[in-house]
C-alpha positions in Angstrom: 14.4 -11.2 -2.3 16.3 -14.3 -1.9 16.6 -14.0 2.1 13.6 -13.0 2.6 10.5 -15.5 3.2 7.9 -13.5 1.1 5.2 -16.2 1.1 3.2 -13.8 4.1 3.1 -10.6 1.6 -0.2 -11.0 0.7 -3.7 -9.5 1.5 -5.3 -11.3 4.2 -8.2 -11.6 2.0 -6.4 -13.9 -0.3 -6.3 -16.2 2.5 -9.7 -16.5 3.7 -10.7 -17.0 0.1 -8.4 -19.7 -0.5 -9.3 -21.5 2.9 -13.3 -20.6 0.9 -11.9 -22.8 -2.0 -10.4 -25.5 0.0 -13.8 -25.8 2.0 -15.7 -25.9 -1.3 -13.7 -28.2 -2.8 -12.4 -27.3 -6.4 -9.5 -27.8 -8.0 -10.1 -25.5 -11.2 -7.7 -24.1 -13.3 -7.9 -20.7 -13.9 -6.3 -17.5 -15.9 -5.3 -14.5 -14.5 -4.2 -11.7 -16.2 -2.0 -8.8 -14.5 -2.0 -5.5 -16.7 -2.4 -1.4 -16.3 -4.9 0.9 -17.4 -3.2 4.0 -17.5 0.3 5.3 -18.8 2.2 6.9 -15.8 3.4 10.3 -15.9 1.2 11.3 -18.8 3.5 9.7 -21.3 2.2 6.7 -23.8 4.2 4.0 -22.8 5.6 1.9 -19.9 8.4 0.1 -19.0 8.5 -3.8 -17.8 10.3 -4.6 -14.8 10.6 -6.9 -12.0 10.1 -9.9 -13.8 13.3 -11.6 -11.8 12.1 -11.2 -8.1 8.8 -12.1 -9.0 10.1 -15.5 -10.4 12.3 -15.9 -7.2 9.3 -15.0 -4.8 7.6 -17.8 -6.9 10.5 -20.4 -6.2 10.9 -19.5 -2.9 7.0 -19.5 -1.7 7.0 -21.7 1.6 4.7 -21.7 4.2 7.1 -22.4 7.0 6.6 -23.1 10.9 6.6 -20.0 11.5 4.1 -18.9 9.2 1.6 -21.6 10.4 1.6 -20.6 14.1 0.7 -16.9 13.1 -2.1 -17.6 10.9 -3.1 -19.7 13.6 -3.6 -17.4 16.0 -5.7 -15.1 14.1 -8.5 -17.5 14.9 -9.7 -17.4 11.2 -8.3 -20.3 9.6 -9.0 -24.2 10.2 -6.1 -26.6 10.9 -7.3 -28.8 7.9 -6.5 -25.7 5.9 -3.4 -25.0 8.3 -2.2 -28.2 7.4 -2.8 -28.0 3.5 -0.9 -24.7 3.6 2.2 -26.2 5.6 3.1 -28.3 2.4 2.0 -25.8 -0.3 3.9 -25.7 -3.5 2.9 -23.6 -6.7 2.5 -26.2 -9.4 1.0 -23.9 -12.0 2.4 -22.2 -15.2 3.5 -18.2 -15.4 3.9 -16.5 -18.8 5.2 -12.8 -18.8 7.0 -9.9 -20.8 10.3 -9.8 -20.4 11.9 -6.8 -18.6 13.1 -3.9 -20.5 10.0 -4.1 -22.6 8.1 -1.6 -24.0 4.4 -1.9 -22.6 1.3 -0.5 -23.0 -2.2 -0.5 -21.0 -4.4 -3.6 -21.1 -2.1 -5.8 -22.5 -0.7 -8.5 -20.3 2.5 -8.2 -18.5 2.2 -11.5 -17.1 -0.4 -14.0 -17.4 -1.1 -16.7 -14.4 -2.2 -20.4 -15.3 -3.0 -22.0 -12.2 -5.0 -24.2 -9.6 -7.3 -21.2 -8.1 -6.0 -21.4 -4.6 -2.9 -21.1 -5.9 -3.3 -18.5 -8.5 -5.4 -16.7 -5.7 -2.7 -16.4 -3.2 0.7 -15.2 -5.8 -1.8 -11.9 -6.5 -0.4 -9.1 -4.1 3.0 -9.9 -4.4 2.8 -9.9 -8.2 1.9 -6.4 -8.4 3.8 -5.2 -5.6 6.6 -6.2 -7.6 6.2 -5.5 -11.4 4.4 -2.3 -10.4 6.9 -0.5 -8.3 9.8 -1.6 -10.5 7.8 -1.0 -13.9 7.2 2.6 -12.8 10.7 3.1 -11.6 11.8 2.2 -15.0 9.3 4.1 -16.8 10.1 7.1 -14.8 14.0 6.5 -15.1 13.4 5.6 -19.2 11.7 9.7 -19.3 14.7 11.5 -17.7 17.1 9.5 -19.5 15.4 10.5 -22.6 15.5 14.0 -21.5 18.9 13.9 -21.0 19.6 13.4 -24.9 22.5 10.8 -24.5 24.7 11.9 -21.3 25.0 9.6 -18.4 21.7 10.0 -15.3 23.5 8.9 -12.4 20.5 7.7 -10.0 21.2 8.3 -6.3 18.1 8.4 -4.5 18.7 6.0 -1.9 18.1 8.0 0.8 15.2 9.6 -0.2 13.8 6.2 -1.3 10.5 4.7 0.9 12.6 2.3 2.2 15.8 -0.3 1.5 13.5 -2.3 -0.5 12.2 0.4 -2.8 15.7 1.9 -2.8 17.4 -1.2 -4.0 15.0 -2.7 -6.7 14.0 1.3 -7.6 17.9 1.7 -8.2 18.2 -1.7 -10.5 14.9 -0.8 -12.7 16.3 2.5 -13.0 19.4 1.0 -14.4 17.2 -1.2 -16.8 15.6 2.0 -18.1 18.9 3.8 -18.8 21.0 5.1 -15.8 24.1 4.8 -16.0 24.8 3.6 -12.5 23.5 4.1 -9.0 25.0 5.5 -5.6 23.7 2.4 -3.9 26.1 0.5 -3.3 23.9 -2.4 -2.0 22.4 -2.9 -5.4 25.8 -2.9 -7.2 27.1 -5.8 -5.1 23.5 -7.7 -5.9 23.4 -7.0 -9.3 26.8 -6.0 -10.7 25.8 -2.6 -11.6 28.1 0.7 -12.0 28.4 2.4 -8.7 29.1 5.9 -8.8 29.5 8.9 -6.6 31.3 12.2 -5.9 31.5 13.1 -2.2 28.9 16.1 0.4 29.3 19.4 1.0 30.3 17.9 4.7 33.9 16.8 3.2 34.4 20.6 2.0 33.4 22.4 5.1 35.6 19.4 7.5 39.0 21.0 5.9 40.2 24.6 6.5 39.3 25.5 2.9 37.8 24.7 -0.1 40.9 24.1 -2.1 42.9 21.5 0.2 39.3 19.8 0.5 39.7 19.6 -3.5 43.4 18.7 -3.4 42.7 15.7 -0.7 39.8 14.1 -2.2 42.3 14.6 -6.1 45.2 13.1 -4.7 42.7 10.3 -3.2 40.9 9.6 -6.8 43.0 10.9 -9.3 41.4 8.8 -11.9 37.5 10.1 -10.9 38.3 13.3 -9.7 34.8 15.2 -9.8 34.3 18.0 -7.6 31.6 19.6 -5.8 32.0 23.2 -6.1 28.7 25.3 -4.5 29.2 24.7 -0.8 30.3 28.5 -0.8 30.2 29.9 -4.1 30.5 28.6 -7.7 32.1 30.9 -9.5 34.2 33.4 -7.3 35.5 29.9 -5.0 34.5 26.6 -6.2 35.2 26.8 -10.5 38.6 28.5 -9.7 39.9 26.2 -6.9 38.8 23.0 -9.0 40.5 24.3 -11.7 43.6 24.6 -9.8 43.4 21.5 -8.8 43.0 20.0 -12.2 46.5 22.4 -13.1 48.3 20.9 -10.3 47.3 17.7 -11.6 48.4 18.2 -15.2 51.6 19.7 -14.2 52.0 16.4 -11.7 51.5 14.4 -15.0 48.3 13.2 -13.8 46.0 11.9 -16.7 42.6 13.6 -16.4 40.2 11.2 -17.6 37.4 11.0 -15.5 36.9 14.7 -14.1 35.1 17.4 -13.7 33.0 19.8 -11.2 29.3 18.9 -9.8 26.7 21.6 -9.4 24.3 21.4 -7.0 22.0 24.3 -6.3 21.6 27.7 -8.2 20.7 29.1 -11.4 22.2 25.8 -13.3 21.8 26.8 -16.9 23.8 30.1 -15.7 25.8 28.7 -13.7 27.0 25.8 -16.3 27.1 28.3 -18.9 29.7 30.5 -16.9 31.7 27.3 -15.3 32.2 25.7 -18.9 33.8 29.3 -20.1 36.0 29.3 -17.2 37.4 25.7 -17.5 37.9 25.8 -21.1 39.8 29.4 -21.1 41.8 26.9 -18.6 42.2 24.3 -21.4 40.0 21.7 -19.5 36.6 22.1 -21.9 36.5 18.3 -21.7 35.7 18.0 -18.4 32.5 17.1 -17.1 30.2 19.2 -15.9 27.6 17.6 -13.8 24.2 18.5 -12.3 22.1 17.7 -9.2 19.6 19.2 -7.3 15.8 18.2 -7.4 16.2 17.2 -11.0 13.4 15.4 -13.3 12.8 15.0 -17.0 11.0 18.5 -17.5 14.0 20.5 -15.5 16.5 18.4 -17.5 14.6 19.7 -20.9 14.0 23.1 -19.9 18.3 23.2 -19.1 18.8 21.2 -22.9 16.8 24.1 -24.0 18.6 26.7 -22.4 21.7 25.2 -23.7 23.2 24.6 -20.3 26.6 23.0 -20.4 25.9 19.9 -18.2 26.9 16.6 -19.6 26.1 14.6 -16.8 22.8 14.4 -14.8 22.2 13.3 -11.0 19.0 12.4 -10.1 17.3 11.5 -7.0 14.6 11.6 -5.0 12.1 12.8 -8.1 13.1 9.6 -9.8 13.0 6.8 -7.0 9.9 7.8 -6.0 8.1 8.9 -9.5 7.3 11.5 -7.2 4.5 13.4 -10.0 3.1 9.5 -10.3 3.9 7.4 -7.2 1.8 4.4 -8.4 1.8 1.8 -11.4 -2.0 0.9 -11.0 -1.6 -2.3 -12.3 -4.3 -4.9 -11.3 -5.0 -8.7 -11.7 -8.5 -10.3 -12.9 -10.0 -13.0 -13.5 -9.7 -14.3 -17.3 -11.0 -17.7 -17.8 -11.8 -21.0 -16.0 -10.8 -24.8 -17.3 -13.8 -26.6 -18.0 -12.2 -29.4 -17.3 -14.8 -32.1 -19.0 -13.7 -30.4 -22.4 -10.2 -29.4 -21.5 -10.9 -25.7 -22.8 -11.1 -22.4 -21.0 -14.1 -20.6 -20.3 -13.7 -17.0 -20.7 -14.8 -14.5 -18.1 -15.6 -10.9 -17.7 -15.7 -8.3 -15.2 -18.0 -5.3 -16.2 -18.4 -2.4 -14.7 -20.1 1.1 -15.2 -16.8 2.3 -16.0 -15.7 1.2 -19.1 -12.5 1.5 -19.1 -12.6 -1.3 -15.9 -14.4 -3.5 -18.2 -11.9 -6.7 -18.6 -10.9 -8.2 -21.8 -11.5 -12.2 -21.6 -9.8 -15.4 -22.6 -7.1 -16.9 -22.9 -4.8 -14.3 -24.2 -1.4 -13.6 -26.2 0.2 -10.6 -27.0 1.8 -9.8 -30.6 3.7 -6.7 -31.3 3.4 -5.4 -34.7 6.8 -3.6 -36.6 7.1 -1.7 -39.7 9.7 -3.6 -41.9 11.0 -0.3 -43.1 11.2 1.4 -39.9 11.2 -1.3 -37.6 9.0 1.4 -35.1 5.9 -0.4 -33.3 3.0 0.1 -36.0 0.4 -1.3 -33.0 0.2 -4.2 -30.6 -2.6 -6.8 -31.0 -4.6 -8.5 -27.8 -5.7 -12.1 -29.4 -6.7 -15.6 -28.6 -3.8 -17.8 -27.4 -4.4 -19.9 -30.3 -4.9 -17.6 -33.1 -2.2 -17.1 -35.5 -0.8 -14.7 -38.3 0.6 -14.7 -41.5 2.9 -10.8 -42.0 2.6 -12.0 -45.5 -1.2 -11.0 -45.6 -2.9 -7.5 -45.3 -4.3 -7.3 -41.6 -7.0 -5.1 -40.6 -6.8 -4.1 -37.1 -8.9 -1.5 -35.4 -9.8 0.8 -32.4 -11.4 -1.7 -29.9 -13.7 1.1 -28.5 -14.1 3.5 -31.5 -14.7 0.8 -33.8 -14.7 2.9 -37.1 -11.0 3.5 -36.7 -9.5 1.1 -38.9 -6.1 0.6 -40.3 -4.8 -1.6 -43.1 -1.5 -3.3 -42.5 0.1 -4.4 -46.3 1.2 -7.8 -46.6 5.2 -8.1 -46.6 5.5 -4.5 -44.9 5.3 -5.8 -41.4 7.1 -8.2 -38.7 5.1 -9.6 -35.6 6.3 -10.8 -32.2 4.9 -12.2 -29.3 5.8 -10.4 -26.6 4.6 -12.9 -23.8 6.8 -16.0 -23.0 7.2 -19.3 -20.7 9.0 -18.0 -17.2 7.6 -20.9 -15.0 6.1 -24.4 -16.2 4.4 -27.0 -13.5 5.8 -24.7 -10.8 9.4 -24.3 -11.7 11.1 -22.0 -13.4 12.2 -22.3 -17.3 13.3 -18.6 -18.2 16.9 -17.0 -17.6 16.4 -13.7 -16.8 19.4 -11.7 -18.4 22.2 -9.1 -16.7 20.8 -5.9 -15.4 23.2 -4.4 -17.5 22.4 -6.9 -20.9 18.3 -6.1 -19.7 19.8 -2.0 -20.1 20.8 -2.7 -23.7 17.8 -4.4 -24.8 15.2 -1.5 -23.2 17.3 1.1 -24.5 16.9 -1.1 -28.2 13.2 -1.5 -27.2 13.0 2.3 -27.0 13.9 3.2 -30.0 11.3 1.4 -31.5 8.9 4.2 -30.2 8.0 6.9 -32.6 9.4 10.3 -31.0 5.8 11.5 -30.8 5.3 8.9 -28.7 8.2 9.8 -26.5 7.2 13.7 -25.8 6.5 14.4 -22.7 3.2 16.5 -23.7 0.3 15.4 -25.2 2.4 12.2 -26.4 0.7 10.2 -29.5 -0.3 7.1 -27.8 0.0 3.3 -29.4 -2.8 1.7 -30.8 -3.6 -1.3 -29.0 -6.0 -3.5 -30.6 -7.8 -6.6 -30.0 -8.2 -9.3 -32.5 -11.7 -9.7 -34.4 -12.0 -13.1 -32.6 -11.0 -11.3 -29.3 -13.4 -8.6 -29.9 -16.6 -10.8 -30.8 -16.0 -13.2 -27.6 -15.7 -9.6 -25.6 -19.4 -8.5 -27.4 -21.1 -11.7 -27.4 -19.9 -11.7 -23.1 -21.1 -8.2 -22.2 -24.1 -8.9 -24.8 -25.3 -12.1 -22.6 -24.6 -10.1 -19.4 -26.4 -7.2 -20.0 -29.3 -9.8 -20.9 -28.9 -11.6 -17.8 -29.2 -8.6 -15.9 -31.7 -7.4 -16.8 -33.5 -10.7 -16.4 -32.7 -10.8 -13.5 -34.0 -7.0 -12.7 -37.2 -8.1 -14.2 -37.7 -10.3 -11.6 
């Protein structure tokens, strides 16, 4: 992200309706919201990511010589506007949820306080970027779930739709839960764990199977893992790996990181048969890894079928969420300054589809914990100026079907808000943590989920609820708009 000028990934309709606003002069302040509608994959959460390179795309958004003489010669823009873009800063304010969060749809992951122009123009590259990487996590968070505690290894570079999505897929997978990634590009930008074995090409370059083994041990003695279907599991590649692993035992060798690497066949059978062999060999601490078209249903089917893997490669299913390639995150229109009271004037986008119906506002996000448990009990959509007391009982209820209510006790619950400050007047004010440090706080933020909400069937979903004040706004908006229209149809 950092060598790359980004300020040209937009929609060229972004442009022609800023060069609109410039010609119709305005310099309103507006809200945007960014949020989803849908969980991916089926499941009942999602997973923030991407919050960093959007931050450095805002820092680094230039409209450079360059840039100028192509818009140019589309013949669409006017050099007054040409010229306003060539010194074009962002001067607005960003609030978003950090990465490694927990989210859930309609809430906002990042919330855009801005001239319009301005606010206008940052809207494609904000949800190219928190959408890929927020499914990548999500995706990443499922199968590491699935795989119950042993290291996911993600290696999908190659299968990845391109070096961007394979880089930035590879470090939200990391924030999810991976141990590491075979992209080694990603490990030197983000000082990740880089991990690897070797193909079935450095077997079948050697005469046999077993000096293939004995090279590649003498080679890495201390992360010895070896691939062992390139001809046959059982009858060649178990036995010759676990002559290797003799050899280097009787050499003195310490076998700390080893093991074998399965990747095709029957591997609940083939795992099963492998870990009987190598423990009858005195080696039942070695690792027994799988590959091969793996996702988070295959990996719980093989938990289920007590196959003896330990540790999980997975690829191409993963990088590319391949049962749910898109995030479906959007980014409407909340509220404009009136700047003659220095208040913002909600707005609302209806539609015939109600789950496209926007909530208005200037808007906060407070998550809501059982003191006991200290699972999410429900987050709450409110008014940025609204506060709460956990002290006092709190109603909070189904925003659609109104009649489902809940009462929250006084003294049993803890609140947070989950949005914060990442860029003020145009520059940034946030730190944005380690990949590895953002790892340890989503795996945290995890655990906060019930397990029901973790299945990957029919998952119990979070409440998200809006505030009473929220809500009325919301009615007394689509109440006047309905009224309008059909005033309006009337005549």
């Amino acid at each position: 992200m950092r060598a790359n000028n980004l300020t040209l990934l937009t929609d060229l309709y972004e442009l022609t309706m800023m060069q609109g606003y410039f010609k119709n002069p305005s310099d309103q302040t507006v809200i945007f919201d960014m949020f989803y509608r849908t969980n991916p994959c089926g499941g009942a959460f999602a997973i923030s990511a991407g919050l960093e390179q959007m931050i450095e795309y805002i820092e680094n958004l230039r409209f450079t010589e360059e840039d100028i003489t192509y818009l140019r010669s589309l013949h669409i823009f006017e050099e007054d506007f040409l010229e306003y873009l060539s010194t074009f800063r962002f001067t607005g304010d960003i609030y978003a949820i950090p990465e490694g969060t927990v989210v859930f749809p309609r809430e906002p992951l990042v919330k855009v306080v801005a001239p319009i122009m301005e606010a206008q123009l940052v809207e494609t590259a904000i949800l190219n970027i928190i959408n890929h990487q927020s499914l990548i996590a999500t995706k990443a968070a499922r199968v590491c779930y699935a795989a119950k505690g042993d290291g996911v290894m993600e290696f999908g570079l190659r299968r990845a739709q391109g070096p961007d999505a394979g880089i930035f897929g590879a470090r939200a997978a990391i924030i999810a839960g991976c141990a590491g990634t075979s992209n080694v590009l990603t490990g030197k930008m983000f000082d990740v764990p880089v991990l690897g074995t070797h193909a079935h090409s450095w077997i079948m370059s050697f005469p046999d199977e077993y000096t293939a083994f004995k090279t590649y041990a003498k080679l890495y003695p201390n992360s010895c893992t070896l691939l062992v279907d390139t001809y046959d599991v059982l009858k060649s590649g178990v036995p010759n790996a676990i002559r290797v692993f003799e050899e280097m035992r009787e050499e003195g060798i310490p076998l700390t990181r080893y093991g074998i690497r399965i990747d095709s066949g029957d591997l609940a059978y083939l795992s099963k048969e492998a870990h009987k062999m190598l423990s009858a060999a005195g080696f039942d601490d070695a690792i027994i890894s799988a590959s091969s078209d793996l996702d988070e249903y295959l990996i719980e089917s093989l938990k289920a079928q007590d196959a003896k893997i330990n540790s999980w490669g997975v690829g191409t299913n993963l990088i590319t969420s391949k049962d749910n390639p898109a995030f479906g995150g959007v980014y409407k229109l909340a509220a404009v300054k009136d700047e003659s009271s220095n208040t913002f004037v909600p707005k609302i986008k209806l539609s015939e589809n109600t789950e496209k119906v926007t909530n208005p506002g200037d808007k906060t996000v407070y998550r809501i914990y059982s003191k006991s448990t200290g699972k999410i009990k429900a987050d709450l959509i409110c008014l940025k100026d609204e506060s709460f007391d956990p002290e006092e009982t709190m109603i909070i209820f189904d925003p659609v079907d109104t009649w489902k209510k809940t009462k929250v006790l006084g003294g049993t619950y803890t609140m947070r808000e989950l949005l914060v400050p990442v860029i003020k007047e145009g520059n940034r004010v946030y730190t944005s943590p380690s990949v590895m440090d953002l790892r340890t706080y989503c795996l945290q933020e995890q655990n906060t989920l019930w397990d029901e909400s973790r299945r990957f069937v029919n998952p119990q979903k979070v409440y998200v609820d809006l505030s009473q004040k929220l809500y009325d706004m919301k009615k007394n908006l689509l109440e006047e708009m309905s009224e309008k229209a059909l005033d309006e149809h009337t005549l």
